[in-house]
C-alpha positions in Angstrom: 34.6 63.1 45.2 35.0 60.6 42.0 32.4 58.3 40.8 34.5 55.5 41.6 34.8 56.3 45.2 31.3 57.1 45.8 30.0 53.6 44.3 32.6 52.2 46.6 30.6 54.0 49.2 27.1 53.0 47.8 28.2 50.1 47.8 28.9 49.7 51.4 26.0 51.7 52.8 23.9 49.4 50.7 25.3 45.7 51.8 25.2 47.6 55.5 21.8 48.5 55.3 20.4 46.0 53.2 20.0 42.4 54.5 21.2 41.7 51.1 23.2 38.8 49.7 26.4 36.9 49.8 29.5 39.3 49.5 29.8 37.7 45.7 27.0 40.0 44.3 28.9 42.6 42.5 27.5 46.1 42.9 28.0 48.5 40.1 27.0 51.8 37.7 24.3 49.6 36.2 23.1 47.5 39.2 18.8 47.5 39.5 18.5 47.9 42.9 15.4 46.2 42.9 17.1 43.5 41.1 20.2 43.5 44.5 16.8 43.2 46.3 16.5 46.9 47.7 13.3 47.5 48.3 11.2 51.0 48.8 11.7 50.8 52.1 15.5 50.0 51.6 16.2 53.1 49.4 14.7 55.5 51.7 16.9 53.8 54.3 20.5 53.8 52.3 19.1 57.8 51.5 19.1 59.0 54.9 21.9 57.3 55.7 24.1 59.3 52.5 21.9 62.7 53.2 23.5 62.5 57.1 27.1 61.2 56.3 27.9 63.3 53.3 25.8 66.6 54.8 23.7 66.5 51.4 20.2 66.2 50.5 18.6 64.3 48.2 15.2 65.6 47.0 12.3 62.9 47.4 11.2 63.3 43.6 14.6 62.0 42.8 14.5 59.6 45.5 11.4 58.4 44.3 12.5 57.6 40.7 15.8 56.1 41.5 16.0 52.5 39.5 19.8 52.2 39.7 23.5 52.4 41.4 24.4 54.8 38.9 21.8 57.4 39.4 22.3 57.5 42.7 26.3 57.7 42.3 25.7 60.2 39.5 23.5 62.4 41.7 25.8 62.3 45.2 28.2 63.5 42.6 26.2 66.6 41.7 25.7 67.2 44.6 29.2 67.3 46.1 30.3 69.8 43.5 
């Protein structure tokens, strides 16, 4: 699967899960998600929900330390190899 089509998918589990914002916020490689106002809570959240649709798990050290989109693109990536 290509970066671009998983951030297209981050990006709707997150608006889906994540009483966000207005559909104007732009989601993208470099987006905080503490800054798109995804909280702890949030991230554990939009995880399970990407460990059970793609069949893939995401280690909770790596959960843990996750600041941006990108990382979490990069690493559903990886893991889809």
């Amino acid at each position: 699967m290509e970066k671009k089509k998983i951030l297209t998918y981050v990006d709707s589990v997150i608006r889906e899960h994540v009483s966000l914002f207005d559909d104007n916020v732009e989601i993208g490689m470099d987006s905080n998600l503490a800054d798109l106002g995804v909280e702890s809570l949030d991230v554990l959240v939009v995880v399970m929900t990407i460990e059970s649709e793609q069949k893939i798990t995401i280690p909770d050290d790596v959960v843990y330390h996750l600041k941006t989109v990108g990382e979490l693109v990069d690493f559903i990536a990886m893991a889809k190899k």
